[in-house]
N, C-alpha and C positions, 0 to 999 in steps of 0.2 A: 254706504247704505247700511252694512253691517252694523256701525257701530251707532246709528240713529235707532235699527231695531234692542241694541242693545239696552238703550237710556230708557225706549218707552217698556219695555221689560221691567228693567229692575225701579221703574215709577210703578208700574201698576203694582209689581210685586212689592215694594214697599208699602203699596195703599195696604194693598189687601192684610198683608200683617197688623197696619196699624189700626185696622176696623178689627180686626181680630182681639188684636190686644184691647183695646176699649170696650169689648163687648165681654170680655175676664173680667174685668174693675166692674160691671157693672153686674156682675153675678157675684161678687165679693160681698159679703155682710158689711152693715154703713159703719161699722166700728172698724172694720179696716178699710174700707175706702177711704174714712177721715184721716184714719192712718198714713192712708201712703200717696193721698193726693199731693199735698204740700210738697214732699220731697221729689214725684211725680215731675209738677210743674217748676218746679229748682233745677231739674234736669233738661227741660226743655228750656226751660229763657238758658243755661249756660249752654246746649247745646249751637241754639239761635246765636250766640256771641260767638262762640268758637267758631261755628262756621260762618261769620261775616268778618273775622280778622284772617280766619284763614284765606277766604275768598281773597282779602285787599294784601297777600304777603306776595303774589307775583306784580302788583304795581308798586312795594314798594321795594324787591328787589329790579326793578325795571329801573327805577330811580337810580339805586349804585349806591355805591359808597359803603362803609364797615358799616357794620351792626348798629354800633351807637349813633354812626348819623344817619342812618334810615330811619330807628323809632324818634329823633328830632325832626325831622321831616316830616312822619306821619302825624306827630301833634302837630308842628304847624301846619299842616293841611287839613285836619280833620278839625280845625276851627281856629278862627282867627285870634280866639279869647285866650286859646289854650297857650298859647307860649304868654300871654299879658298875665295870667293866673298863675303859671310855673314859675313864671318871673319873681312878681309880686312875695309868693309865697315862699321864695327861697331867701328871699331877702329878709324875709320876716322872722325866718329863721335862724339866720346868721344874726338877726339883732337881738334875739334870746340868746344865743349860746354867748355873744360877746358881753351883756350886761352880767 
């Protein structure tokens, strides 16, 4: 039970920071809002990706194997196109370097 009051803790405690911090940007002059949104929002979609490969790195050490054939497994699983495009394109580029 502990550890359920812990998560809804550190959520609300999270919110509330994050109302916080948006209501700083929003008392900022529009010359640095313009400023610092862009990089802002650069932080949050790379945040969003880190934390969705981080999330999928206990299913694909569930999977096994070395290092390099787990991220081979994760493109073939994370789309069927991805090994026919890795393929393709590796080929493409052994036919440049050999001409």
């Amino acid at each position: 039970m502990t550890i359920l009051i812990l998560i809804i803790f550190f959520c609300l405690l999270g919110s509330v920071i994050s109302v916080f911090l948006a209501a700083v940007v929003l008392i900022l002059s529009q010359k640095m809002r313009s400023f610092l949104l862009p990089m802002l929002a650069s932080y949050a979609a790379g945040t969003l990706l880190g934390a969705a490969f981080l999330g999928m790195l206990p299913t694909a050490l569930k999977m096994g194997g070395l290092p390099d054939q787990i991220i081979v497994k994760f493109v073939r699983n994370s789309g069927r196109n991805c090994d026919y495009t890795f393929n393709k394109g590796f080929e493409r580029l052994m036919n440049q370097s050999i001409r």
